[in-house]
C-alpha positions in Angstrom: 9.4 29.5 1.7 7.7 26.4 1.2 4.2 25.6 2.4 4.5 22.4 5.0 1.1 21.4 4.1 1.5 20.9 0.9 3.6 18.0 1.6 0.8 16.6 4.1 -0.2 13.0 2.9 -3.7 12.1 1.8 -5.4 9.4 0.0 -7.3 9.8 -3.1 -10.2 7.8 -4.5 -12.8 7.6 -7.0 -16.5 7.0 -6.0 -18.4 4.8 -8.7 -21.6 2.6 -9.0 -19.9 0.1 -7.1 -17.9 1.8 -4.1 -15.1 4.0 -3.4 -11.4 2.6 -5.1 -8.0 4.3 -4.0 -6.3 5.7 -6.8 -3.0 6.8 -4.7 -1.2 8.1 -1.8 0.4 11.7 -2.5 1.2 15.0 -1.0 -1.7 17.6 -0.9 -0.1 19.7 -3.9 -0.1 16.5 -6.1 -3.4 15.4 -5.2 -4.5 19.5 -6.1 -2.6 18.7 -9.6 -4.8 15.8 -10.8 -7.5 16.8 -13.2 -10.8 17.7 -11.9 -13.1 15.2 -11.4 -15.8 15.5 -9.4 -15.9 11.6 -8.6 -12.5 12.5 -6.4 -12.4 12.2 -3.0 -9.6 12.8 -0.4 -9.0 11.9 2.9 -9.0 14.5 5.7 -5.5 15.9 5.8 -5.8 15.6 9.7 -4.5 11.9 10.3 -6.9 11.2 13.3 -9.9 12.5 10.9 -8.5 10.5 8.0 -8.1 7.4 10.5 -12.1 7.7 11.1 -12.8 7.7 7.5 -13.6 11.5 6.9 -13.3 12.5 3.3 -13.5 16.1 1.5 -14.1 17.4 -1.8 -11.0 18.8 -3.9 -12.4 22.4 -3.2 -12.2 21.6 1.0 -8.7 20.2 0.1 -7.5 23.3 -1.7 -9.2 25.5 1.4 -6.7 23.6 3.7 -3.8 24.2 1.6 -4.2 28.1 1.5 -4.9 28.1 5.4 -1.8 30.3 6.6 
């Protein structure tokens, strides 16, 4: 059986000197797939917490993905 969240949307970006830039839309798995780097970020996969700017780390990310 396929894990629903793993198809939840988030956005990714990179931090650097001179702000945050989106690198892409994706599902949670393919954001889980890109290589580590620990300029990531992600939005919240909750789309009200995402909508107020919240942003996790690739290890909060992964920890939302094995939840159930």
């Amino acid at each position: 059986m396929e894990n629903k969240k793993a198809n939840c949307i988030v956005e990714v970006s990179v931090d650097s000197a001179t702000g945050r830039r989106a690198v892409g839309i994706m599902n949670m798995r393919q954001a889980l797939e890109l290589p580590e780097m620990l300029s990531l970020t992600y939005t919240h996969p909750d789309p009200v917490k995402a909508a107020a700017g919240i942003v996790v780390n690739r290890q909060e990310l992964a920890g939302f993905l094995a939840c159930r």
